[in-house]
KEKE-3310 file (N, C-alpha, C; in steps of 0.2 Angstrom, whole numbers, plus 5000, padded with zeros to 4 digits):
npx = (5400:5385:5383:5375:5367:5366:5356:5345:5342:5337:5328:5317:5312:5307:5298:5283:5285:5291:5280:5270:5281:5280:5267:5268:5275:5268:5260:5267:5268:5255:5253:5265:5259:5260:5260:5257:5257:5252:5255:5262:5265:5274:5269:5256:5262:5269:5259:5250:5255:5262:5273:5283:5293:5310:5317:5334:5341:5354:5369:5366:5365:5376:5390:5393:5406:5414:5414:5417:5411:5413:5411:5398:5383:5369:5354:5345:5331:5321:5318:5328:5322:5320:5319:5314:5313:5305:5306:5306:5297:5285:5285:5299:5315:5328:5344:5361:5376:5393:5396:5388:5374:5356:5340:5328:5313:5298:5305:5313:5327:5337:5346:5351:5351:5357:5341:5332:5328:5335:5331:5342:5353:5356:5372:5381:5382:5375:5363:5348:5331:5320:5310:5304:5288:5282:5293:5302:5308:5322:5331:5347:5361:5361:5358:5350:5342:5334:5325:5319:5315:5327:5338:5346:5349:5354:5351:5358:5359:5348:5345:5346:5358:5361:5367:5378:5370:5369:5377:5365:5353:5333:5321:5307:5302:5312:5316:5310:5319:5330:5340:5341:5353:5366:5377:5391:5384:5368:5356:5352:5347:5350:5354:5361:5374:5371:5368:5356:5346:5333:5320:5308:5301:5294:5282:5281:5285:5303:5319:5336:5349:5368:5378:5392:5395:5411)
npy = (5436:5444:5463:5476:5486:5474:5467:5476:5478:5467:5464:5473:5466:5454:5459:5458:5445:5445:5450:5439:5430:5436:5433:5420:5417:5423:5415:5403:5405:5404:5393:5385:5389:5400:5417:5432:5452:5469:5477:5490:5492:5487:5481:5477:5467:5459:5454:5448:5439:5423:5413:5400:5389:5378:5363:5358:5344:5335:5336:5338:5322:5325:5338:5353:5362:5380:5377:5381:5392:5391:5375:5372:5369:5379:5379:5385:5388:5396:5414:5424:5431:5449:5462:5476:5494:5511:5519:5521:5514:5526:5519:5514:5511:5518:5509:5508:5505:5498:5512:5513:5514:5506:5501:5496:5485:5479:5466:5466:5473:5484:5492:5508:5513:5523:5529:5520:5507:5492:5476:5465:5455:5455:5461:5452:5454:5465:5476:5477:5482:5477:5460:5455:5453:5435:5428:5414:5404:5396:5382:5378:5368:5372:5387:5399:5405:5417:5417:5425:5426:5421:5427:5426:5427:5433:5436:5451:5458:5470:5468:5464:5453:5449:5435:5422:5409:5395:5377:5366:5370:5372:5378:5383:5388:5398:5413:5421:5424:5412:5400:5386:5373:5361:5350:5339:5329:5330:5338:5356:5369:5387:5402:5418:5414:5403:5386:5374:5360:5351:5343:5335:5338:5335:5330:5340:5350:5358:5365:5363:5367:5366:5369:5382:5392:5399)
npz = (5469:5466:5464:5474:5464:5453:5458:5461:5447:5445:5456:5451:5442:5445:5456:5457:5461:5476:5482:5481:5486:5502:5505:5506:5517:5526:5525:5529:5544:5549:5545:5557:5569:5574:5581:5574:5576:5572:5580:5585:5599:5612:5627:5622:5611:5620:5627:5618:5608:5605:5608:5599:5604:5601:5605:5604:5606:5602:5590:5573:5561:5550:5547:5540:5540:5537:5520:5505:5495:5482:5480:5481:5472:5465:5464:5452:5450:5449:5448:5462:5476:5479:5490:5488:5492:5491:5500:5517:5529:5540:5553:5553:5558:5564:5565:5572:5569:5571:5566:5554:5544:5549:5541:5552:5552:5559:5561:5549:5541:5532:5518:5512:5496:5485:5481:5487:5500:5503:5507:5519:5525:5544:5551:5562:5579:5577:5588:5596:5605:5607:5603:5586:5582:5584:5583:5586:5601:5601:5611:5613:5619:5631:5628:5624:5610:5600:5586:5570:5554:5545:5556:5569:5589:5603:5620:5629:5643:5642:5630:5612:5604:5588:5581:5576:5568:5575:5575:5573:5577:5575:5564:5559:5546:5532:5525:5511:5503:5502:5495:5484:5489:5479:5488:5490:5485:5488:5493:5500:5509:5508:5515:5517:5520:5525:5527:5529:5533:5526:5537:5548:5565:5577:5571:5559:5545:5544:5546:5549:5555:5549:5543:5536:5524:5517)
capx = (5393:5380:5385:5368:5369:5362:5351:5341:5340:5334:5321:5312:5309:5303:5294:5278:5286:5290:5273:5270:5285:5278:5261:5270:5278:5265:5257:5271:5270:5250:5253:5267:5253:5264:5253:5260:5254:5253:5254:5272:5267:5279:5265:5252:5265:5270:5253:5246:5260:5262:5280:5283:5298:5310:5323:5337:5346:5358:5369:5362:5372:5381:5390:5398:5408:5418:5414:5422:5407:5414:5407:5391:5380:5364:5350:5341:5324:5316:5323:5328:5318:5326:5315:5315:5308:5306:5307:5305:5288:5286:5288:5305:5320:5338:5351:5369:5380:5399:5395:5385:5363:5352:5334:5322:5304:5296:5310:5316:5334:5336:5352:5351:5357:5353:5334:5329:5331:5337:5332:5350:5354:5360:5378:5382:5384:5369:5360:5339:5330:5314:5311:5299:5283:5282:5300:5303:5315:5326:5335:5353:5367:5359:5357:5342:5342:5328:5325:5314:5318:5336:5342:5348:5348:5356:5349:5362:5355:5342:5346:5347:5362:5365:5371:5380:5368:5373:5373:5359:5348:5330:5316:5301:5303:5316:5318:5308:5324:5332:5343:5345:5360:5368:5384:5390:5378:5365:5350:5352:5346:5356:5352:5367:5380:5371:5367:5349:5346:5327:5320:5305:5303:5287:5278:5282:5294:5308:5325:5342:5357:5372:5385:5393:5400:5416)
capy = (5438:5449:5467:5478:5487:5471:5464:5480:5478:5461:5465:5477:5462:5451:5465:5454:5438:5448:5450:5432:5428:5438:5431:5415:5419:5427:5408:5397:5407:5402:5386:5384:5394:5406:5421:5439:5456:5472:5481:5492:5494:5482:5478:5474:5463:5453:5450:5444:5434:5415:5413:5395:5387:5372:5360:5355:5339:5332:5338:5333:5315:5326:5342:5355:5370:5382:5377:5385:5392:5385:5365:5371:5370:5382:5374:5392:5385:5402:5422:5425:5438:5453:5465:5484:5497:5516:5522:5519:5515:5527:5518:5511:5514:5518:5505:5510:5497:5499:5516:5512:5514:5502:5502:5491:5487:5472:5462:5466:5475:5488:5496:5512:5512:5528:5529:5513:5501:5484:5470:5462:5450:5461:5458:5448:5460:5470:5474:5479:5483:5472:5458:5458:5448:5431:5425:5408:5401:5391:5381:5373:5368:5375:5393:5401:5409:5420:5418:5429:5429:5420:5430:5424:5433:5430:5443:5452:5464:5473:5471:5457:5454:5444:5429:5416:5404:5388:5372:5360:5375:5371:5381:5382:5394:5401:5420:5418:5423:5405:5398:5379:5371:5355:5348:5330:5326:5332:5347:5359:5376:5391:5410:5421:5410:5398:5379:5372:5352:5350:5339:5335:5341:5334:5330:5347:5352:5361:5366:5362:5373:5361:5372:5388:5393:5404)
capz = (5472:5463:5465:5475:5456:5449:5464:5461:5444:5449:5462:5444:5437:5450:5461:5461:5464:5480:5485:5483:5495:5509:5507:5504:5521:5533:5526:5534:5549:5551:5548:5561:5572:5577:5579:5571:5578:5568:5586:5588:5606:5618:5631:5618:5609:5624:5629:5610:5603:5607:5605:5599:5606:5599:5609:5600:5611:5598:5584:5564:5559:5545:5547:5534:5542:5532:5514:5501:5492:5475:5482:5482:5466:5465:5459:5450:5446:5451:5451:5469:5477:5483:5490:5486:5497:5486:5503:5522:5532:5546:5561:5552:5564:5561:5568:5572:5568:5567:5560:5547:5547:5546:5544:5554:5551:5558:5561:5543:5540:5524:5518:5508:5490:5480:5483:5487:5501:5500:5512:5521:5534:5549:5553:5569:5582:5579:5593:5595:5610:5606:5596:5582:5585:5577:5583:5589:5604:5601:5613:5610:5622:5637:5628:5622:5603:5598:5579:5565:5547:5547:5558:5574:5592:5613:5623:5631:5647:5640:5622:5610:5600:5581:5582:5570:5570:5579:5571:5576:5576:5570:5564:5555:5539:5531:5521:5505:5498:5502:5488:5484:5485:5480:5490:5489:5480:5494:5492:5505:5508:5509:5518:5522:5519:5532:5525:5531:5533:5530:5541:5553:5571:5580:5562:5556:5542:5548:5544:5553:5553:5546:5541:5534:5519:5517)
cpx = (5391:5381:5375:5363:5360:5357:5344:5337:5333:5327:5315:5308:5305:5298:5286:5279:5288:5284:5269:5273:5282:5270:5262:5270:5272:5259:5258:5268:5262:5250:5259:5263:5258:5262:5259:5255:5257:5256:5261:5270:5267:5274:5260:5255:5267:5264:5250:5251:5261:5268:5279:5290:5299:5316:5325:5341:5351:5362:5366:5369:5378:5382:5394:5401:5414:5419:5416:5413:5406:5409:5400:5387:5373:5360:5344:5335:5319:5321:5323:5326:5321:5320:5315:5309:5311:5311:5305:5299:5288:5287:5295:5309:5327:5342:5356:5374:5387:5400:5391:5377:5363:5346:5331:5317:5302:5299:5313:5322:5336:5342:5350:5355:5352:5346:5329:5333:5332:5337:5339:5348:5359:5367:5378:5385:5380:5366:5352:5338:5324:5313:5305:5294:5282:5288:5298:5309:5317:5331:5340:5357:5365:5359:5350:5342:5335:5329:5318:5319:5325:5339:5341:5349:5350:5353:5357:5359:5348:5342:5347:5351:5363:5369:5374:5375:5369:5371:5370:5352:5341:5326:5313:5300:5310:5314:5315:5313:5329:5334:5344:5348:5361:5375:5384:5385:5367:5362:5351:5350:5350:5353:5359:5371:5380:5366:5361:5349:5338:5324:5313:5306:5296:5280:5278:5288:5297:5317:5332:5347:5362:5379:5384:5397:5403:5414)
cpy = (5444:5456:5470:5481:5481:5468:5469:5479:5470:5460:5469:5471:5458:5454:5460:5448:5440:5449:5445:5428:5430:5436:5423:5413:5422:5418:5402:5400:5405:5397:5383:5385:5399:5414:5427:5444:5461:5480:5482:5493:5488:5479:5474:5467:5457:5448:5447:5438:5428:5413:5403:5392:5379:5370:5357:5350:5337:5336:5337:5327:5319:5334:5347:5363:5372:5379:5380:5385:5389:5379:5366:5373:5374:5380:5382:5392:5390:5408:5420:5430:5443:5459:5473:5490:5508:5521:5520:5518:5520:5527:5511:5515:5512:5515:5507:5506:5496:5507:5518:5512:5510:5501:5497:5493:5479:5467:5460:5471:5479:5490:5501:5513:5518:5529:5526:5510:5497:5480:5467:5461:5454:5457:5456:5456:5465:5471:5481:5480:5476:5468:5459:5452:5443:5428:5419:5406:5395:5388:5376:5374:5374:5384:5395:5406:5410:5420:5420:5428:5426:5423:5428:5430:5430:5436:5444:5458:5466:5472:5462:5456:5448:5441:5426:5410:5396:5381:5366:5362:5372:5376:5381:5384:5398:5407:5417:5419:5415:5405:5389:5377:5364:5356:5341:5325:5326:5338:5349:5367:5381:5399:5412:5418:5403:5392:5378:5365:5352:5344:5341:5334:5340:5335:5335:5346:5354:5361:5369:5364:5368:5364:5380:5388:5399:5408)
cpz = (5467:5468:5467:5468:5453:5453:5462:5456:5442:5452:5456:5442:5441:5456:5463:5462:5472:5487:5486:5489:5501:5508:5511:5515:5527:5534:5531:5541:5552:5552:5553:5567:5580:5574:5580:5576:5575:5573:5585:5596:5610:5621:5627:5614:5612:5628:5623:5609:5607:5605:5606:5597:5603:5604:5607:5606:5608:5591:5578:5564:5556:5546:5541:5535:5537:5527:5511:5497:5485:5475:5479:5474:5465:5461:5458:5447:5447:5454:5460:5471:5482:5483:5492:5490:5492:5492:5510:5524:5538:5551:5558:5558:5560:5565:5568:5571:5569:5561:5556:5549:5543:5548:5545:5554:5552:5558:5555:5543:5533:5525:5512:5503:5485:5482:5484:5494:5502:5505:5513:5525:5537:5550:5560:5574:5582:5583:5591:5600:5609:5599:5594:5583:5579:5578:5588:5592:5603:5607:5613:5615:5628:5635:5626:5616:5602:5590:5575:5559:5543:5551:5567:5582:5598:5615:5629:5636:5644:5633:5619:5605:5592:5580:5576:5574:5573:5576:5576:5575:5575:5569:5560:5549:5539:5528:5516:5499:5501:5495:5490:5483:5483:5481:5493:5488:5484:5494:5499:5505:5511:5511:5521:5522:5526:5529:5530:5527:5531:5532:5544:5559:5575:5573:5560:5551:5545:5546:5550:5550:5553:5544:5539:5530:5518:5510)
residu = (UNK:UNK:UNK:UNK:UNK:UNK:UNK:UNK:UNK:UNK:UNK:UNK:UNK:UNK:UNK:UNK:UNK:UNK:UNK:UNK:UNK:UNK:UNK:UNK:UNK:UNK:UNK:UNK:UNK:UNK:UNK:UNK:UNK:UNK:UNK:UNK:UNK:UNK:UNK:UNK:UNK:UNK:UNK:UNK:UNK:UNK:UNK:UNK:UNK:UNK:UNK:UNK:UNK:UNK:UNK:UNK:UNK:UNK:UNK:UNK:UNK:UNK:UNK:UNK:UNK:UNK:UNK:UNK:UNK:UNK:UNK:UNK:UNK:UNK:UNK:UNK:UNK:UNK:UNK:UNK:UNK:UNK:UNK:UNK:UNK:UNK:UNK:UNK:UNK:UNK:UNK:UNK:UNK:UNK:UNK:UNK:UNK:UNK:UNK:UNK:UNK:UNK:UNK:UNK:UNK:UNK:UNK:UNK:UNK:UNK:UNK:UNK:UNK:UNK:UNK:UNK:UNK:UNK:UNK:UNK:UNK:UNK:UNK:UNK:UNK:UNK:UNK:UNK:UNK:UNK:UNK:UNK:UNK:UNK:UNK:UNK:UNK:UNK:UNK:UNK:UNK:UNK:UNK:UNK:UNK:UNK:UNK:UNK:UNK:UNK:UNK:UNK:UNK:UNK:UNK:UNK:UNK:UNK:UNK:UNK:UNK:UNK:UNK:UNK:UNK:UNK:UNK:UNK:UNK:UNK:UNK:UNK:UNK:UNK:UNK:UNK:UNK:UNK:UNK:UNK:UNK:UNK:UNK:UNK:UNK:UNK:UNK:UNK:UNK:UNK:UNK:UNK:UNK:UNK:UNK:UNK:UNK:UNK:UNK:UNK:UNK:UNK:UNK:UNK:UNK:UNK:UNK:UNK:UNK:UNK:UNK:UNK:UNK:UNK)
# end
């Protein structure tokens, strides 16, 4: 795996392919018509936003748990974008993790490296108070998963905790950093070490969770 080091040096070079992705990205989420709000205030959030729910009944035909990352072949047809922040937004917030801080903004997640920080997928177990607007429920196996961003979520009491995503999963957009992979002989997309089938879901694209690589 590419060390934060070279990611950075990475994110220099593609810094406006960056700013493509999240247009790229605020795109998908229109055309899903799943409405954002720019609003940090809870009541305003919960009365604007149209949360748009999916209902998984069936596994996929084909599943791929615990793969050996080795199998899988990256098809690197375009830098992956990794997005660098000089410095925090104001209404960022500090998560506690196991110790460790982590900044949220918008339902995105930063780690601090020198004077920069670097978008990361939250580790399972992280817990939030509110979600960020713009997520979609997923229902699977009689549970209810909130998802934004790849990042997966149960609500647990008041709080919402990060989940391993569950395979059958679907949703409508991935992280504009996605990677492509090929395994047996088969394109599949990869976030966080989490395999995506893509597929249609009520004449929609859409992407189904298939596996996990070690």
């Amino acid at each position: 795996m590419k060390t934060i080091k070279t990611l950075l040096i990475a994110a220099i070079v593609i810094s406006t392919i960056s700013i493509n992705a999240q247009s790229r990205r605020d795109s998908e989420r229109r055309t899903t018509g799943v409405k954002t709000s720019t609003s940090q205030n809870r009541n305003s959030r919960n009365q604007n936003t149209t949360v748009k729910s999916v209902t998984v009944n069936s596994r996929p035909s084909r599943t791929y748990e615990n793969i050996n990352h080795t199998k899988v072949t990256y098809k690197k047809t375009r830098p992956k974008v990794i997005v660098v922040r000089p410095n925090t937004h104001p209404n960022a917030r500090v998560v506690v993790h196991n110790s460790k801080n982590y900044y949220y903004e918008s339902g995105i997640f930063y780690k601090r490296y020198n004077n920069n920080y670097v978008k990361i997928a939250p580790p399972v177990g992280l817990r939030i108070n509110i979600l960020p607007a713009g997520y979609i429920r997923v229902s699977l196996n009689n549970r209810n998963y909130f998802y934004f961003e790849g990042t997966f979520y149960l609500k647990s009491g008041n709080e919402y905790v990060v989940e391993t995503p569950p395979i059958g999963a679907i949703v409508y957009a991935l992280p504009a950093d996605y990677e492509k992979v090929e395994l047996d002989g088969n394109i599949f997309y990869e976030y966080n070490g989490i395999l995506y089938d893509r597929v249609h879901y009520n004449g929609e694209r859409a992407y189904q969770v298939v596996g996990y690589l070690d």
